[in-house]
N, C-alpha and C positions, 0 to 999 in steps of 0.2 A: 736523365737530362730534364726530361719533363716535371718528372717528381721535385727536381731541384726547383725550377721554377714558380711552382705552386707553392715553394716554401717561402718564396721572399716574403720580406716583412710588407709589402703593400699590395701581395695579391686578395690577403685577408679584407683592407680596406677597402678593394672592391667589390668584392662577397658584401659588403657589409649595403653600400650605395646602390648593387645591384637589389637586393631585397628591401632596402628600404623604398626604391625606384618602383617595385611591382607594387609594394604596402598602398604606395601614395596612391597609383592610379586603380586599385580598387577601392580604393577609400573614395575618390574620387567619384569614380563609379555609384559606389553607394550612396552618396550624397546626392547626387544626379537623381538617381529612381526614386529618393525618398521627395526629394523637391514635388519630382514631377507625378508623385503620388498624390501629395498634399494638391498638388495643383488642380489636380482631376478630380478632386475630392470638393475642394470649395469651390469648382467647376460644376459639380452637378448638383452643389448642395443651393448655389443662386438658381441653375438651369428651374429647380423643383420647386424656391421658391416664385421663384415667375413665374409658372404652371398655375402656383398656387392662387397669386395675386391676379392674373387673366380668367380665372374660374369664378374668382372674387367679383370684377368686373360687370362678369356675365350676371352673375347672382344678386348683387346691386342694382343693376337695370332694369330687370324680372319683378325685381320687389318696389321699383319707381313705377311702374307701366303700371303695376296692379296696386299699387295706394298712390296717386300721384301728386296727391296733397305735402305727402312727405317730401318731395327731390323739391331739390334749393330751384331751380326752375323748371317752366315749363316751357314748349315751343308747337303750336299746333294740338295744342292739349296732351302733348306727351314729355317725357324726358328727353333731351335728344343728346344727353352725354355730356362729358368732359374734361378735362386735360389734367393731368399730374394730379388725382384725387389721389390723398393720402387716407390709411385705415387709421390711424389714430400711430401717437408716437412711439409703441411696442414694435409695430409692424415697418420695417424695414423697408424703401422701395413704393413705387407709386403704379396708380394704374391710370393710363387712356381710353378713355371710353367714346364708341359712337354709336348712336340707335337711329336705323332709318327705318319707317315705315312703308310697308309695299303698298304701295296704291291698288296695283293689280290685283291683292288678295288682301281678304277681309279680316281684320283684328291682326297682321303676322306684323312681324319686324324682323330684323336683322338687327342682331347687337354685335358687334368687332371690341376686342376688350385684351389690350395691351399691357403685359404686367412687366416694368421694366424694375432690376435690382443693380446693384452695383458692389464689386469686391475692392477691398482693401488697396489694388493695385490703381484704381482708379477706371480698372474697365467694366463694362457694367455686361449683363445678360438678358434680353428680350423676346418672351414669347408671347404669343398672340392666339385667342379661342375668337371662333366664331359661329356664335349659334341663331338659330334660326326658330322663333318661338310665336306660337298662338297665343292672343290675348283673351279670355272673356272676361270684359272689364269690371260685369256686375249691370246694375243701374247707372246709366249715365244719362241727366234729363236735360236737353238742348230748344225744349216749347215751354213759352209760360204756361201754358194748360194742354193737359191731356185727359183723353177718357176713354176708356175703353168700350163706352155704350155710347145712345146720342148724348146730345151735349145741349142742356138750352140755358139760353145767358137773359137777362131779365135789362129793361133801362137801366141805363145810370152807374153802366161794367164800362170799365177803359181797359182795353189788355195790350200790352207793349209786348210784342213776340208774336213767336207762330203759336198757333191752336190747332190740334188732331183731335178728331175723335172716329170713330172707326162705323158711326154712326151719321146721323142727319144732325146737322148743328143748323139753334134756331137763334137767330139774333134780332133783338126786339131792338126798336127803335129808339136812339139816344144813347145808345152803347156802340162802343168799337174798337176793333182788332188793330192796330198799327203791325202789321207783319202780314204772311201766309197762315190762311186758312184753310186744313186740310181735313176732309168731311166727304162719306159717303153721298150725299144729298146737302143742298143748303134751304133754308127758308130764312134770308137776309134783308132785314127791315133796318137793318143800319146799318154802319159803316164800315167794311171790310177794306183794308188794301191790296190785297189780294187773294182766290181761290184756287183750291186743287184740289182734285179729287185723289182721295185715302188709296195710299199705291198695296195692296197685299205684303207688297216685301218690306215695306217701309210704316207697319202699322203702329198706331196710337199703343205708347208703351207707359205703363202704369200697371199699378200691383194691382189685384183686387184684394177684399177684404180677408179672406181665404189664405192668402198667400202675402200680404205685408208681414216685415217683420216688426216685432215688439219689443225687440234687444231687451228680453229676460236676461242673457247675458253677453258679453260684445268683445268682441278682442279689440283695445285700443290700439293704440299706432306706435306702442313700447312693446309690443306682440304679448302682453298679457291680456285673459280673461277675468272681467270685470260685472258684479251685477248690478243690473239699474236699482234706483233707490224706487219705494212706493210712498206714497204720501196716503195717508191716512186722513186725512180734511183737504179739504179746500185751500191751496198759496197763496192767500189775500188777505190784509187786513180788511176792516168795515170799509164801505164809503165815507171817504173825509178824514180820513185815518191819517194822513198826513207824513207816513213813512213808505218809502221805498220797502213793497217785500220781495228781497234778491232772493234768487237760485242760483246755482251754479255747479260747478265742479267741488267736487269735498275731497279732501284726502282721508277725513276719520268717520264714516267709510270710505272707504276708494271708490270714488265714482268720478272717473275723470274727466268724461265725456259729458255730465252733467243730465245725464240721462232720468229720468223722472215717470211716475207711469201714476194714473187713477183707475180705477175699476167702478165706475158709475161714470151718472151725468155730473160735471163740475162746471161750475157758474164761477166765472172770473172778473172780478171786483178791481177797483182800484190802486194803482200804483202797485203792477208787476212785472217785475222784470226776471228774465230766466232767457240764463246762458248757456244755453243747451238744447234739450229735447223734450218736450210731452208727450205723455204718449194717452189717450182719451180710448175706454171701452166704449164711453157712453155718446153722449150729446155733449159740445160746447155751448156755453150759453155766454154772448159778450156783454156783458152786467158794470162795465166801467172803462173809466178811462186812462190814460196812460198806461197802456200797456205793451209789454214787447218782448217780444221772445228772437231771440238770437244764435241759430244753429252753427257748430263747432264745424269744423272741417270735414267733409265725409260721413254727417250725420244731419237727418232732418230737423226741421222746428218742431214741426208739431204731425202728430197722427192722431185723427179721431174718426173712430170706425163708424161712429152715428151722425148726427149734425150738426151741421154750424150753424149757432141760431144767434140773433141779433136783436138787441132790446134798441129803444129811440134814443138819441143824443151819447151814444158812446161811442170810441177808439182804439183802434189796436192796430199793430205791426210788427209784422214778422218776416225777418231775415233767411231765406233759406227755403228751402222748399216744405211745401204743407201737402198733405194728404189727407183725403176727405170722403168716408164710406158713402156717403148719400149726397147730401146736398147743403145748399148754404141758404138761409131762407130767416125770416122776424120769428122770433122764439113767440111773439101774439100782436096781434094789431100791424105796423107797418113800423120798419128801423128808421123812418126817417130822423135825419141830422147824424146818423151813424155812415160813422168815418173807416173804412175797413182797407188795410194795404197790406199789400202781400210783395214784398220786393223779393224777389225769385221765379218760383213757378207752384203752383196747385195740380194735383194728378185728383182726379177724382176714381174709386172704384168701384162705381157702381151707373147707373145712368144721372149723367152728371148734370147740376143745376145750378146757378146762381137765380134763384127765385125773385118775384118783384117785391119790390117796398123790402129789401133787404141793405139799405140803406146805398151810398156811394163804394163801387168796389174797386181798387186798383190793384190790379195784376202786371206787374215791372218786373222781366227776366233780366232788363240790364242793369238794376241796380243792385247787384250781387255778384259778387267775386265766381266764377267757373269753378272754383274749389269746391263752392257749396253746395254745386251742382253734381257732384260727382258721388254717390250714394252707391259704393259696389253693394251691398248686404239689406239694402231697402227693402227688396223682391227675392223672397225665398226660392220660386222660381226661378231666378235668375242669376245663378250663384258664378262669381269671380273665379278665374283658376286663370293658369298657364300651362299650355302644353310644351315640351322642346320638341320641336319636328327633327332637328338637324344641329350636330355638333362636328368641328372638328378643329 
């Protein structure tokens, strides 16, 4: 009876509906796993690059803190971040960045650095690193003059800023300070706007001669290694010569920083102008006029291990900070009618001098960008790094 009914003609067609019935829903099935394979798959492959793009963040901020000439602003003299920074049009996905400074601890920051990505579906994936980093910045010079020994100033110095020497500063009468005066000892025959005495924790920072650097060779701000050029004469034409002789940056050689060096005393003449750096073994001697030197971002004007000497009736200006082994003083007789400015600041490293009859001297830290001022690699002694204390 059974057997019979298993033979009708439409039991087969249900044989047929039944297994096509199970077919479907493991088909189904396998379409489900494979979706939600794919799923978990360009699920971790955004999660990893947003790992990647918040390490990126971190690593961005690290490298603004320690060149900070580089980051599109600044704020308090730092980077302090920001929003939807894109890595370039390869890189998928943007990062948020914040950098706060801990007042309570010295050189540290907190960076927080948000790397957001988004899939295909429209949903996106955001993870977040926050690390916790020590600065040492390098050389960073915040006084129009500093000295690491006494310090004595001749008539007829104007200094806009503060002045440290770790020493007795002697100021002769006719000359003055517009800022703080910070000095072991003073003997003040002119005009100060105010004094302090040189705090141990807070002492007059300047390279000595020992210890400046001479960027033999420099890593510029593209992270190559670069060497300075040497001049073999004198960069001047004659007095009266009637042309501009520029310096600057060269591509053929690569010297981008415009970096420059003599090995004697060099006596500078008339109509020159140098976009960059000097750097002086010897003696300067100021032998003309029109001239100006203009330090790049994160690099000095000028270094001269010997002195600055001044002949009568000349001028000169310099952008940026100067450094000066000995003193500044009339190369013979007296500089008068010599016109001498320093828009920046002067470090002296040795016991430091603006001598008399060295003609008119101005010393202006505020006529110069903060950028100029920022010299991490100045002071071999005092070399740039970052530590990460804390990641998570």
């Amino acid at each position: 009876m059974q057997r019979a009914w298993m033979q009708q003609p439409g039991f087969a067609l249900l044989q047929v509906m039944v297994i096509v019935g199970v077919a479907a829903v493991l088909g189904f099935a396998l379409l489900a796993e494979t979706s939600l394979q794919v799923q978990v798959s360009s699920n971790a492959a955004l999660a990893a690059r947003a790992d990647t793009l918040a390490e990126s963040g971190v690593n961005l901020a690290t490298h603004y803190l320690l060149n900070p000439w580089n980051a599109p602003s600044l704020q308090n003299g730092y980077w302090p971040g920001g929003t939807n920074i894109s890595l370039g049009g390869t890189v998928t996905g943007t990062i948020d960045v914040t950098v706060a400074k801990d007042l309570a601890k010295t050189n540290e920051y907190v960076i927080t650095s948000s790397g957001k990505t988004g899939g295909s579906s429209g949903s996106g994936v955001t993870h977040t690193a926050t690390a916790r980093v020590r600065v040492q910045p390098g050389l960073k010079i915040n006084r129009a003059v500093s000295c690491v020994k006494p310090l004595s100033i001749a008539s007829f110095v104007s200094i806009i800023g503060n002045v440290a020497t770790n020493g007795q500063l002697t100021l002769m009468p006719f000359s003055s300070i517009n800022g703080t005066a910070y000095a072991s000892s003073f003997d003040n025959r002119g005009a100060i706007s105010n004094t302090a005495s040189i705090a141990s924790t807070d002492p007059a920072a300047a390279p000595t001669t020992a210890s400046i650097q001479m960027y033999q060779n420099y890593v510029y701000t593209d992270g190559h290694l670069y060497p300075r050029a040497t001049l073999s004469a004198a960069p001047s034409f004659a007095i009266g010569g009637g042309v501009m002789d520029q310096l600057g940056p060269t591509t053929t050689p690569a010297n981008p920083a415009g970096v420059y060096y003599y090995n004697n005393t060099l006596t500078l003449n008339d109509n020159l102008k140098l976009n960059g750096t000097l750097i002086v073994t010897g003696n300067v001697i100021l032998n003309g006029t029109n001239i100006e030197i203009t330090a790049q971002d994160g690099y000095p004007a000028l270094i001269v291990l010997g002195e600055f000497r001044t002949r009568p009736g000349k001028s000169m200006k310099i952008a940026g900070a100067t450094f000066i082994g000995k003193t500044i003083k009339p190369d013979f007789g007296t500089g008068t009618g010599t016109s001498l400015t320093f828009n920046g600041a002067v470090l002296f490293g040795d016991n430091g001098a603006i001598a008399a009859y060295s003609g008119a001297v101005t010393i202006d830290i505020t006529k110069v960008s903060a950028s100029k001022l920022i010299l991490p690699d100045l002071d071999t002694s005092n070399v740039r790094s970052v530590t990460v204390l804390s990641w998570k």
